[in-house]
VMD Tcl script that draws the C-alpha trace (Angstrom):
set ca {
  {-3.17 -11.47 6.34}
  {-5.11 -11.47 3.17}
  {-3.30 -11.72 -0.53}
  {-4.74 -9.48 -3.33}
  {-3.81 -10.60 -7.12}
  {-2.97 -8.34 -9.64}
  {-4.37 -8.35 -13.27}
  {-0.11 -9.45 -14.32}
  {0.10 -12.12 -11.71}
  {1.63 -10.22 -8.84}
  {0.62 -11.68 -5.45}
  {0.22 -8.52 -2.60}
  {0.02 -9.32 0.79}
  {-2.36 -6.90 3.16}
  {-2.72 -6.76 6.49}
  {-5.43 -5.80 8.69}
  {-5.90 -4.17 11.88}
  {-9.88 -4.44 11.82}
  {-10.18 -2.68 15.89}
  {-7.99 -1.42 18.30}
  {-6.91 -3.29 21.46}
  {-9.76 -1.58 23.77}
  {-12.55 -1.58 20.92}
  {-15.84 -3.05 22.05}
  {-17.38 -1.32 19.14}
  {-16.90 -3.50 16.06}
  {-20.03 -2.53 14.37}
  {-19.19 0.80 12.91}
  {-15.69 0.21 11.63}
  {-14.42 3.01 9.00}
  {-11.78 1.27 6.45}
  {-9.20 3.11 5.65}
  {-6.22 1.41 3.19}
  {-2.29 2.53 4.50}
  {1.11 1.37 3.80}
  {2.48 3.76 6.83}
  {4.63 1.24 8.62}
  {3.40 0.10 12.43}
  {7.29 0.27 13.73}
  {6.64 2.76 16.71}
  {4.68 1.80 19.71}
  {0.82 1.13 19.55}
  {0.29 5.10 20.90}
  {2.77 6.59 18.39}
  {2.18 4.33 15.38}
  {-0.46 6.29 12.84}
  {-2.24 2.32 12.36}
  {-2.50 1.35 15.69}
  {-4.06 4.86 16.58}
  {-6.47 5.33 14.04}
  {-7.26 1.57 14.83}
  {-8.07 2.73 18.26}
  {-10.51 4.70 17.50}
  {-12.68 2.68 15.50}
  {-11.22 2.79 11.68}
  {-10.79 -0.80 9.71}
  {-6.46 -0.27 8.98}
  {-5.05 -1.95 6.05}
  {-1.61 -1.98 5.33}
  {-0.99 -2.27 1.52}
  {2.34 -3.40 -0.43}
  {3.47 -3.13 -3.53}
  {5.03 -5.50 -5.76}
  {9.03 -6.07 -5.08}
  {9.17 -5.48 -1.70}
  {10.37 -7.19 1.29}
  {6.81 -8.75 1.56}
  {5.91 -8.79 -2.10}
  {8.07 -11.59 -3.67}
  {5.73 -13.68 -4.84}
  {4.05 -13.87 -8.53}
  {1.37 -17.01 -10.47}
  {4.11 -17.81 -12.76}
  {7.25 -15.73 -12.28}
  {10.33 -16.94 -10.26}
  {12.02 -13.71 -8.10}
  {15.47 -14.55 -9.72}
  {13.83 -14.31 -13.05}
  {14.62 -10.37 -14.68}
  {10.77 -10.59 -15.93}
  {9.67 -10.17 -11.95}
  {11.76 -7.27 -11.52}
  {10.90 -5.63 -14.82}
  {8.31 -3.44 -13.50}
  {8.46 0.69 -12.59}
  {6.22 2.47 -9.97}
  {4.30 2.47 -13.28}
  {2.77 -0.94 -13.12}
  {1.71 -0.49 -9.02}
  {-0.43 2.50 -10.30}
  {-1.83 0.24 -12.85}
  {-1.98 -2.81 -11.06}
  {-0.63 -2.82 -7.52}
  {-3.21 0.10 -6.11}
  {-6.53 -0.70 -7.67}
  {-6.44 -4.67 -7.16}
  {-5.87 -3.46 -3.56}
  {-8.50 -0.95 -3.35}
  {-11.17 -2.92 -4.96}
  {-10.11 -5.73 -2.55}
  {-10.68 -3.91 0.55}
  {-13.70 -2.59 -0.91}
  {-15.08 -5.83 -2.07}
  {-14.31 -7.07 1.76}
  {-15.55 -4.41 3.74}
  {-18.86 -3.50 1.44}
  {-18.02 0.14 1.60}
  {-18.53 2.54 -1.16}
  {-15.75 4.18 -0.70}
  {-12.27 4.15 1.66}
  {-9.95 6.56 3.20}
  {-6.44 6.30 1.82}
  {-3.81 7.34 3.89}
  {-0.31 7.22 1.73}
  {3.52 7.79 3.07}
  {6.42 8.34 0.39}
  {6.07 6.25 -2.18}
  {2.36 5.20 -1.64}
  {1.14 8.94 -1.78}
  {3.47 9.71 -5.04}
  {1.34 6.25 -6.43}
  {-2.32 7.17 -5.51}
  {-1.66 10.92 -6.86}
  {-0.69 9.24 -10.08}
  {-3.87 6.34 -10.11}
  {-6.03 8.71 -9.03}
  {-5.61 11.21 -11.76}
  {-5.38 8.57 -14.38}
  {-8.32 6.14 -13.11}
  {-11.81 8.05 -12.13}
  {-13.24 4.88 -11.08}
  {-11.00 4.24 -8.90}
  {-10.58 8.12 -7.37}
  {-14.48 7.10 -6.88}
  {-13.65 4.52 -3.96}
  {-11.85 7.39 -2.53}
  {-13.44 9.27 0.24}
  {-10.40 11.14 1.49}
  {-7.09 10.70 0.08}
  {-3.92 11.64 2.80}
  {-1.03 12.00 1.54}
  {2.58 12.47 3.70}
  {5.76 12.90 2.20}
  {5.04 12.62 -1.40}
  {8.19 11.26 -3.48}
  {8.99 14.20 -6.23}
  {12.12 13.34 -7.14}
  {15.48 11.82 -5.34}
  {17.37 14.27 -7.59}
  {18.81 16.31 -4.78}
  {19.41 13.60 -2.64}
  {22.63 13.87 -0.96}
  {22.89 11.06 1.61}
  {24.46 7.50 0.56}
  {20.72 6.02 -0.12}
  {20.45 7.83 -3.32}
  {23.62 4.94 -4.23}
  {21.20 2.37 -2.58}
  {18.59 3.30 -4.37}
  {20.30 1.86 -7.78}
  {21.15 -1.32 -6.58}
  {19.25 -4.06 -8.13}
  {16.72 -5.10 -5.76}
  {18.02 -9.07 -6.08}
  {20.91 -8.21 -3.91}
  {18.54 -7.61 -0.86}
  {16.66 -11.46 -1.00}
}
mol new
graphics top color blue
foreach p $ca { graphics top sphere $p radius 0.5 }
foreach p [lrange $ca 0 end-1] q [lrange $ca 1 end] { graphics top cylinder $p $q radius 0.2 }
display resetview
């Protein structure tokens, strides 16, 4: 696990899947940055796959999550931790990563592979931050977020709870 620092403080853990089990061939590894989870077994999981044949996997989070409770100087019970909108990970939460893995691997530039909420944020950095689109070689994007509006289920209620009550 590696931690990437934001520009505001936020601490980011990302995790890395550098080869697959049965990869002899560590020389020519292809990064590619993902936050699509690794729940389903190794030959159904998008990481573990694309690990297996020869692409560097990085799993990315963004501030506020399960993983990403940690900040320099803020406390998580504080209302200054929490006062951020998907706003600040396209400012922040996306590039720190990118440049990390770029900065790691020495590529030029990085697949990006993004599910739900991580495709609706690289649409939104890329458009606003050339340099970064740059570091882009191919950008992936499954089930964009447009809008919860016509949600139906009971996780559009979940989805206003403040996100203290899940610590």
């Amino acid at each position: 696990m590696h931690e990437v620092i934001t520009a505001d403080g936020y601490t980011l853990p990302l995790y890395r899947i550098p080869h697959g089990k049965n990869d002899a061939n560590h020389l020519v590894q292809k990064p590619i940055f993902s936050n699509i989870w690794i729940l389903n077994p190794p030959n159904s999981s998008l990481g573990f796959v694309l690990a297996g044949v020869s692409y560097d996997v990085w799993l990315g989070n963004s501030r506020g999550n399960r993983f990403s409770r940690k900040h320099l100087y803020l406390e998580t019970d504080s209302k200054e931790f929490w006062a951020f909108s998907f706003d600040e990970m396209v400012k922040y939460d996306l590039p720190a990563t990118i440049d990390f893995i770029v900065k790691k691997t020495g590529q030029k530039q990085i697949y990006y592979v993004g599910y739900s909420q991580g495709a609706l944020i690289a649409f939104a950095a890329f458009a606003i931050n050339p340099q970064l689109a740059e570091k882009i070689k191919i950008n992936f994007s499954l089930g964009p977020v447009a809008t919860v509006k016509y949600t139906t289920s009971i996780l559009r209620l979940i989805a206003y709870i403040h996100p203290t009550l899940f610590k």
